[in-house]
C-alpha positions as CSV (number, residue, x, y, z in Angstrom):
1,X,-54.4,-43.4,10.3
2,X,-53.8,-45.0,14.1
3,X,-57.2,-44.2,14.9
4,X,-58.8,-46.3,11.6
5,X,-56.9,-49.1,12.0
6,X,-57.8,-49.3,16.1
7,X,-61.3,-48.8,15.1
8,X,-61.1,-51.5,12.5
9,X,-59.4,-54.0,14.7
10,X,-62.1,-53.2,17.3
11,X,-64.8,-53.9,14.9
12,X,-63.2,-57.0,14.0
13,X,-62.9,-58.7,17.1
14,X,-66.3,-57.6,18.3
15,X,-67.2,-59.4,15.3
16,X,-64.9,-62.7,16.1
17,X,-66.2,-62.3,20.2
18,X,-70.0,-62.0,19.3
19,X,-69.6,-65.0,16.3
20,X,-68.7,-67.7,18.4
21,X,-71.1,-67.3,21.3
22,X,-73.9,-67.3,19.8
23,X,-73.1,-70.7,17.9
24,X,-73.3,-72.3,21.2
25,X,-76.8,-73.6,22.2
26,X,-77.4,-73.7,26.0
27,X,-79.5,-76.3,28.0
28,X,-83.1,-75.1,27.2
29,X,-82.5,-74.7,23.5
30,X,-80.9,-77.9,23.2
31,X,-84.1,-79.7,25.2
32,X,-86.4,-77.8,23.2
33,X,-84.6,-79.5,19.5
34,X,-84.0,-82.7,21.5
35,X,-80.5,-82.6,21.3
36,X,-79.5,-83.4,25.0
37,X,-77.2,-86.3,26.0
38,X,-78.1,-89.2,27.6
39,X,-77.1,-88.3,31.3
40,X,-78.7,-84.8,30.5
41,X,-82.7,-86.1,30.2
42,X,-85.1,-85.8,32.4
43,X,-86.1,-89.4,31.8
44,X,-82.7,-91.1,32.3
45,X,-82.1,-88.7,35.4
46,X,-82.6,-91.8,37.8
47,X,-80.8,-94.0,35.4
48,X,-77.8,-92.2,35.2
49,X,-77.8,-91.0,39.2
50,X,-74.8,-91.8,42.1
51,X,-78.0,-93.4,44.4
52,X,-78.3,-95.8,41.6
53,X,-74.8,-96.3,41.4
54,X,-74.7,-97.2,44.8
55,X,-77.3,-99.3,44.9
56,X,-75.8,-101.5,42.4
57,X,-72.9,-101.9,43.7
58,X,-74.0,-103.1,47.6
59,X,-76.5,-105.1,45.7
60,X,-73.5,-106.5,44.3
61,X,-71.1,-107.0,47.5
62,X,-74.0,-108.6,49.3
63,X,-74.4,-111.3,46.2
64,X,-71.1,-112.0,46.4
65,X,-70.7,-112.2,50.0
66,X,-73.4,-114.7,49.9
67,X,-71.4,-116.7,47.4
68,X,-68.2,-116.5,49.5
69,X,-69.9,-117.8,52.8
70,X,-71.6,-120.8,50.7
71,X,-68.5,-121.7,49.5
């Protein structure tokens, strides 16, 4: 009766284990349905990157250091 119940609770969490990973997409699957975020598309990769970032932000010192030294 031990031995059933083991195999049963076995088969049961192999069940639960195997359920839930394979409702998760990965990365290709997901690009291949279009389902990607924003930051994740190849398109918006330069968009969303720390160069831009920082780019924007001297661009942004220098402008208002400009301002400060004309005022």
């Amino acid at each position: 009766m031990r031995l059933i119940t083991s195999v049963l609770v076995l088969i049961v969490l192999a069940v639960g284990i195997t359920g839930c990973a394979s409702g998760k997409k990965n990365y290709s699957e997901k690009r291949g349905l279009m389902l990607l975020e924003n930051t994740q598309l190849g398109r918006n990769k330069g968009y969303y990157s720390k160069h831009k970032a920082k780019k924007i932000d001297h661009s942004y010192k220098k402008i208002v250091k400009r301002e400060n030294i004309i005022n």
